[in-house]
VEXDREN-2710 file (C-alpha; in Angstrom, 1 decimal):
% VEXDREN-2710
k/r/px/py/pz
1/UNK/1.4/0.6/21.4
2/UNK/-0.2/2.9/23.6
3/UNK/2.0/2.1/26.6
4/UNK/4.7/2.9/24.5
5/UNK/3.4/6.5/23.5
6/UNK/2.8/7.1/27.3
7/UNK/6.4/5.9/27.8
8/UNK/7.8/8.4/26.0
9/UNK/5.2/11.0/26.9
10/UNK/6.6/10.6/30.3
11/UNK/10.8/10.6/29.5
12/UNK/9.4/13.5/27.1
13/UNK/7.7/15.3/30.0
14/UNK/10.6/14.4/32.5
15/UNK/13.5/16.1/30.0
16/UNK/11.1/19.0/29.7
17/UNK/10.5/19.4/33.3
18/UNK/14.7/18.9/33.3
19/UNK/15.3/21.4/30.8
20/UNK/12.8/24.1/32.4
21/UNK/14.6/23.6/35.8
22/UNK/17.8/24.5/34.1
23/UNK/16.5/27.7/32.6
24/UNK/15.0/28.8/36.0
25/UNK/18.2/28.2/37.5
26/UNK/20.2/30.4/34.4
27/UNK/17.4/33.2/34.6
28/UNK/18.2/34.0/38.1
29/UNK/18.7/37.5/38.8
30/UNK/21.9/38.4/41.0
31/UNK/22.5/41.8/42.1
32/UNK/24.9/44.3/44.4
33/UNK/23.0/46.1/47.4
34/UNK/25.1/48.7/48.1
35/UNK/24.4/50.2/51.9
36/UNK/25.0/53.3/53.6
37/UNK/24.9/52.9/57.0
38/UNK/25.3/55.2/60.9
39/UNK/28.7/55.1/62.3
40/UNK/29.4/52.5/64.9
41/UNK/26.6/49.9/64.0
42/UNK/28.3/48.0/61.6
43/UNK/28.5/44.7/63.4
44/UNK/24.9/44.9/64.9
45/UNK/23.7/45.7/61.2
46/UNK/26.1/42.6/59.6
47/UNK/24.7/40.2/62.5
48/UNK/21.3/41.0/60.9
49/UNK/21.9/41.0/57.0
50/UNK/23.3/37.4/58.2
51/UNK/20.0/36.1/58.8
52/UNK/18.3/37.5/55.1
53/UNK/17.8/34.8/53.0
54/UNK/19.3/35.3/49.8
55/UNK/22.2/37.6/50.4
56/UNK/25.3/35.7/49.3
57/UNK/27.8/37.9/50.7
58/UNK/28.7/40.4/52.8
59/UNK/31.4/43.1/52.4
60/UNK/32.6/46.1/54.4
61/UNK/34.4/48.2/52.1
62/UNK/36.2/52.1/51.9
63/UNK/34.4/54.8/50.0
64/UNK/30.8/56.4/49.4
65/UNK/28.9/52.9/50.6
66/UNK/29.6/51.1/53.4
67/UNK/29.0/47.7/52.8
68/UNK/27.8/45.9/49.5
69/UNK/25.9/42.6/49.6
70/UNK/25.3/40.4/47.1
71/UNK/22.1/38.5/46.6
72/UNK/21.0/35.8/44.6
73/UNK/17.2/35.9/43.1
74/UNK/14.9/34.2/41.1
75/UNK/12.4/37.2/40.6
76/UNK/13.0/40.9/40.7
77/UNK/9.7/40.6/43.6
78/UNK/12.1/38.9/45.5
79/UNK/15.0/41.0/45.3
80/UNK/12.1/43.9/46.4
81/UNK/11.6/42.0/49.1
82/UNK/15.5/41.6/50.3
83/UNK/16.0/45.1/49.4
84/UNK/13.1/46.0/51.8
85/UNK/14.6/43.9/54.8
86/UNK/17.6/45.5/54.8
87/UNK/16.1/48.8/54.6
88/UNK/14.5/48.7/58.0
89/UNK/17.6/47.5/59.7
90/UNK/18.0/50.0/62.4
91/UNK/21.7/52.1/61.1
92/UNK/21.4/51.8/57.7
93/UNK/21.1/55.0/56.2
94/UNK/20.7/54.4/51.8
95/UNK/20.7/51.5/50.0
96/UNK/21.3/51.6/45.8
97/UNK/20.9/48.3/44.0
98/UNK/22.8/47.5/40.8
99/UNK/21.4/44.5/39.1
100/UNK/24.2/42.4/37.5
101/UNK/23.3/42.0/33.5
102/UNK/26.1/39.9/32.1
103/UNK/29.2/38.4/34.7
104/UNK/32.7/37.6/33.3
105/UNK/34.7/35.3/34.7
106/UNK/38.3/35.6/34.4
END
């Protein structure tokens, strides 16, 4: 009877362990990096947002910002931590991060 109960402690503990891993992966925080950056240094600086972990994509686009990266996260310390790499790339001016709350897909 006993081996039983540790039986189904274990499955009990396994689904559990299942169910967290799950959640960690639905809690993850995804954001847009959007980056100011010096004229002419746009490939340099994409060459080296290529190599930070975490950034999803990449894209140049028209307007106030320059390019806008998004990132994938599992704590907002992480996405300090991205944010701070791409900071000291040599060009890039400003960055503003907008977290995403809630995504809608169409």
């Amino acid at each position: 009877m006993l081996a039983a109960a540790l039986v189904g402690a274990d499955n009990f503990i396994m689904e559990t362990n299942i169910a967290a891993e799950k959640f960690r992966w639905k809690t993850m925080i995804s954001a847009y990096i959007l980056i100011s950056m010096r004229p002419g240094k746009s490939d340099r600086i994409i060459e080296e947002m290529r190599k930070i972990e975490n950034a999803e994509k990449i894209s140049v686009v028209a307007g106030e910002y320059d390019i806008v990266v998004r990132v994938h996260v599992k704590t907002l310390e992480k996405l300090l931590e991205v944010t701070d790499k791409l900071q000291l790339i040599d060009g890039v001016k400003k960055t503003t991060t907008q977290v995403i709350e809630k995504e809608i897909s169409l």
